[in-house]
C-alpha positions in Angstrom: 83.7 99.9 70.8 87.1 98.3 70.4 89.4 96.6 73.2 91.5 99.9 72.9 88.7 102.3 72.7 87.5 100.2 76.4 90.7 99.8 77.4 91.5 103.8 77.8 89.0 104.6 78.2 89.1 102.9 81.5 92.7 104.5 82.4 90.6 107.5 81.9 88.4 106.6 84.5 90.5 105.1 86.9 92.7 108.7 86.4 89.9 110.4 87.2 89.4 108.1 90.5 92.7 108.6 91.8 92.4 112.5 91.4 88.7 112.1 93.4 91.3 110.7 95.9 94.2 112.9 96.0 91.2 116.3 96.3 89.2 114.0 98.8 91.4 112.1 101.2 94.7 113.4 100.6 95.1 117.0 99.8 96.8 117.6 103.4 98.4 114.8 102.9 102.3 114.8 102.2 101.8 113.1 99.0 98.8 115.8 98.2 100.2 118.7 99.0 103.7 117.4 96.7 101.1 116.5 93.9 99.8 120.0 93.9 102.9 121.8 95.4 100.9 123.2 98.5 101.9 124.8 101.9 100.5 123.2 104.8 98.9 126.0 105.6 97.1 126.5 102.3 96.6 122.9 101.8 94.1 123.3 105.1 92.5 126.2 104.0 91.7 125.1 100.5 90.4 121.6 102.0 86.5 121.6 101.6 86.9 123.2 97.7 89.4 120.3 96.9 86.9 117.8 98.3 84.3 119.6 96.1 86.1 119.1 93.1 87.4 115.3 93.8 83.7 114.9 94.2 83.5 116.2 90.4 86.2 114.0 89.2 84.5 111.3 91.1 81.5 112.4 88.7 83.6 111.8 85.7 84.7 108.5 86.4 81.4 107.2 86.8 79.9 108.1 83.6 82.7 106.8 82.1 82.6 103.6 83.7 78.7 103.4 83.4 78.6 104.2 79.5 81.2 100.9 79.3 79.0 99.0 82.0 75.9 100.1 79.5 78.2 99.6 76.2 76.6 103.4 75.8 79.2 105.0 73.0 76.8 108.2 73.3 77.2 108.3 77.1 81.1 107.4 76.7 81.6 110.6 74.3 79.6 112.8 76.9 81.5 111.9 79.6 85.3 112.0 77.8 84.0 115.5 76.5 83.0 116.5 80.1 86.8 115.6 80.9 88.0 117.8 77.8 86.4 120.6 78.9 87.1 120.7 82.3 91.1 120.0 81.2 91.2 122.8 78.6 89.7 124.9 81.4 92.4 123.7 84.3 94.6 124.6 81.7 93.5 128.3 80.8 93.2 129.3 84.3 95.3 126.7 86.3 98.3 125.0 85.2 98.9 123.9 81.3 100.1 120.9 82.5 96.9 120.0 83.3 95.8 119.5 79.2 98.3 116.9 79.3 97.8 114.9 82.1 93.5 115.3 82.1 92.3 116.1 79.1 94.7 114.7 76.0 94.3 111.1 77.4 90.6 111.6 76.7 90.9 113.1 73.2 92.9 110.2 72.6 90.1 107.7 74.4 87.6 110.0 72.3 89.2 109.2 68.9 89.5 105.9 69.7 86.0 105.4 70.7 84.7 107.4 67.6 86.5 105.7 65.0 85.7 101.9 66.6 
């Protein structure tokens, strides 16, 4: 892989870290419940299924950063096409902005990888 291919694909990973954050540790938060524009009320309620799916971003990042730690391009592409899929998905049935924020960096770490 080249050092740009690594390089994002790294800022992929470490994006995918800070949203296991913001779901895990601070969705009732102030700065959670700005991120996702959330009442306090529903940001308490909706706790245990944000934690849930920080845990799968959490999931994400890993791969990613084991398929660099293994120099794995085959694990890489897995994982960034995990990412794509789960941010056409937030897309379809969440927010569109979410295409742009989860899963065009990784088409872009995906090209990148695939064509070094």
């Amino acid at each position: 892989m080249s050092n740009a291919a690594i390089v994002v694909v790294a800022l992929v990973a470490l994006l995918h870290a800070w949203f296991l954050v913001l779901e895990m540790f601070l969705w009732t938060k102030p700065i959670g419940m700005r991120t996702f524009k959330l009442t306090p009320e529903f940001a308490e309620r909706s706790r245990t299924l944000a934690a849930n799916q920080g845990l799968y971003n959490g999931f994400l990042a890993a791969g990613l950063v084991y398929g660099l730690c293994m120099h794995s391009r085959e694990i890489v592409l897995l994982f960034l096409a995990f990412v794509i899929i789960a941010g056409a998905y937030g897309a379809l049935t969440v927010n569109k902005r979410i295409f742009f924020i989860q899963a065009l960096p990784a088409i872009a770490a995906m090209m990148l990888v695939s064509w070094g």
